[in-house]
N, C-alpha and C positions, 0 to 999 in steps of 0.2 A: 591468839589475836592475829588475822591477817596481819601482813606485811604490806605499807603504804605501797602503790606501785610508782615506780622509779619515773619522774617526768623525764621528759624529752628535751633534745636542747631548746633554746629560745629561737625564734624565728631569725632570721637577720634581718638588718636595718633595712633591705633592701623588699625581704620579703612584705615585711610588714606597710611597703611604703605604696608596692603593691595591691596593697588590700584599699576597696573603695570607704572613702570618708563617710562618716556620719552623715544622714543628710541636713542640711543647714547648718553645717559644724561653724563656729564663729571661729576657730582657731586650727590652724592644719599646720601640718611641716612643711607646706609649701611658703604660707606667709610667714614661718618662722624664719626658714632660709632668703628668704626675699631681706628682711629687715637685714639678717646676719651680714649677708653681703653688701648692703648698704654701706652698714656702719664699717666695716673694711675698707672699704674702697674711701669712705670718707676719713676713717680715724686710723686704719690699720688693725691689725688683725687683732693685737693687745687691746683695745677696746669691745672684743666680743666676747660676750658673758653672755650666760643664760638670765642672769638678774639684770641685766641693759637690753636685752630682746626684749624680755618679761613686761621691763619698763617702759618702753616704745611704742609696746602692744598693750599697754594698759592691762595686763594681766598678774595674776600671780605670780613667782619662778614654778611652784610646781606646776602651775597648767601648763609649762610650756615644756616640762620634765614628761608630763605625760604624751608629750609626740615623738619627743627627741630626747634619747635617755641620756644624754651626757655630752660635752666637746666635741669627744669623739666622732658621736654619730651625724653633730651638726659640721664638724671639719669635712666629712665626708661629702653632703649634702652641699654643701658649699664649692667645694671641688667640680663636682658631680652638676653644679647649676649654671656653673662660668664655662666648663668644657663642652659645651651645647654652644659658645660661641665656635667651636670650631667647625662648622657644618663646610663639606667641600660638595659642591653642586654633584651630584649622580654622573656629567657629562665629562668629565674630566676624567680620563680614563690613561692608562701608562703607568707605571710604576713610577717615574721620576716627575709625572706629573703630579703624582697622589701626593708624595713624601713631600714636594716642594710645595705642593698648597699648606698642605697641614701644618709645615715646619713655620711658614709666611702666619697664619691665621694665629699658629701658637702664640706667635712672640706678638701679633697684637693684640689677645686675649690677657696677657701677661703684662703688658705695656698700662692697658684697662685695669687691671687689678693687680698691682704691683705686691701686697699680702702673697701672693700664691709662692714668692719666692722667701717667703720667713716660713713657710712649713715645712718639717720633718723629710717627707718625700712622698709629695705630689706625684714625682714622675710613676711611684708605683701604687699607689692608691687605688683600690679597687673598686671601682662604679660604674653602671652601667656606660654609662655615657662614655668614659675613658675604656671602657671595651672595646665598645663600638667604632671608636677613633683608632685605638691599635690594631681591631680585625681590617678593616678598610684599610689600611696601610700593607698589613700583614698578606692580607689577600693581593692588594696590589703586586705584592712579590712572588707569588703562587703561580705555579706553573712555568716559570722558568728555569726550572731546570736545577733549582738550591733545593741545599738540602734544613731540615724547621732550625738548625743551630746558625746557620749562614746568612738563613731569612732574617734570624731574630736580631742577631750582632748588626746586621746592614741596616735596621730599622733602629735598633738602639744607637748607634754613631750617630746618626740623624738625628734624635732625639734628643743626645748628650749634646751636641753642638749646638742645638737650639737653646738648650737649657740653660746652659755657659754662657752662653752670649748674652743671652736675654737679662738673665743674674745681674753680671756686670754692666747692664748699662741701666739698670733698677738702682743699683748700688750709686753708678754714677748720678744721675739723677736726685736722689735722698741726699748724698751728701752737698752735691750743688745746693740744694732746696736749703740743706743743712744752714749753709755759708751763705746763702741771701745771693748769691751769682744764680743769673739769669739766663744769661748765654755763654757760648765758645767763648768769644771774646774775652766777655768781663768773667772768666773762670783763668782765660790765658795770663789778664792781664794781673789778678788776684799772686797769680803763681810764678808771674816772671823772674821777681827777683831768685829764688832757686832755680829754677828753669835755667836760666840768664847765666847764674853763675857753672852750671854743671856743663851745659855744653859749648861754652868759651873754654874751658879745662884743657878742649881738644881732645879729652880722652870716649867721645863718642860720635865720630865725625857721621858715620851713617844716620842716625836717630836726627844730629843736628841737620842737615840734609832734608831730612823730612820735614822738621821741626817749618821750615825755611821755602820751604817751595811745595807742597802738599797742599792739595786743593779742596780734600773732602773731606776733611778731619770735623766738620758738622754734620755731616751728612750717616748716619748709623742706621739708616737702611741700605742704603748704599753699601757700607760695610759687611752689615747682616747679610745681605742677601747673593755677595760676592763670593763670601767665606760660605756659604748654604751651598752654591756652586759648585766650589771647590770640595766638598764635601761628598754631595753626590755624583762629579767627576770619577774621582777616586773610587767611590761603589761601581760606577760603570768600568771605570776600566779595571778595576782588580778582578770584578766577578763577569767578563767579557759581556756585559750587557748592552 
């Protein structure tokens, strides 16, 4: 009796997403993901199920099994859908111009869909789209004279400081939202009393200094985008760019 011949692997998510739709397909992975990101950005990410797309879309779960085999493939797709906001115009040319669009775009891509910061790690996720975003940067540093270990670390610093920052003020944000505070103020005023008693202590005159005369302690682009600065400073003068 012949021997079955051995299949081949399974296409990837990616290949398959490439292949053209049925024609008049009522149901695609594009509208799956459309919905997914919806309910994200409205519910958070713990609200996305294949049985609440299914639902949404008035379909079965398994019709929507049949575009998108699992979480998986639709966390990807999701990713892969939000990082198409980061498009930096063709004309913007420079290395430090590249890095600092992208780094700007990221964090208000992220600000939009605050979900992207409860996943596993986004930052490495593999989708066209987040290729795309990391060779345009990546190329941005081509030809200067680094060598791909040097490129790669100057573009992940970047990357990691956007990520950090963006995090923490996702975080501050949700827990504000958390406590029913609206603004700086009525968050300051929620907190005075520890606040109040920690730096009367005296044992933190600098912080109390700030606390006390600090003018843009609302302002977190302003922050962001100082500390972005300082970041790409530092790449310019360590690698003499």
């Amino acid at each position: 009796m012949a021997a079955k011949k051995k299949a081949g692997p399974e296409p990837s998510l990616w290949e398959r997403m490439e292949r053209p739709a049925a024609p008049r397909a009522a149901l695609t992975p594009q509208r799956i993901v459309d919905v997914a990101v919806e309910l994200a950005d409205a519910e958070g990410f713990a609200a996305v199920t294949m049985r609440r797309i299914a639902t949404e879309l008035g379909v079965a779960p398994m019709a929507a099994y049949r575009h998108v085999s699992g979480k998986d493939d639709l966390l990807a797709l999701m990713v892969d859908r939000v990082s198409g906001e980061l498009d930096v115009p063709e004309d913007v040319t420079g290395w430090r111009e590249v890095l600092r669009a992208y780094a700007v775009r990221s964090r208000v891509m992220t600000l939009a869909h605050p979900w992207m910061t409860q996943l596993p790690a986004p930052l490495f996720m593999l989708t066209p789209t987040r290729m795309a975003v990391a060779e345009r940067q990546l190329a941005s540093l081509d030809g200067l004279g680094l060598d791909p270990d040097t490129m790669m670390a100057a573009f992940r610093a970047v990357t990691s400081y956007v990520h950090g920052a963006t995090q923490s003020q996702v975080a501050l944000d949700r827990f504000r939202a958390e406590q029913g505070w609206d603004s700086g103020d009525e968050t300051r005023r929620a907190l005075a009393p520890q606040m109040n008693y920690l730096l009367d202590s005296g044992r933190y005159p600098v912080y109390r200094s700030y606390a006390y005369s600090a003018t843009r302690k609302d302002d977190p682009t302003w922050e962001f985008e100082f500390g972005l600065d300082c970041v790409l400073d530092g790449i310019a003068r360590r690698l003499g760019l």
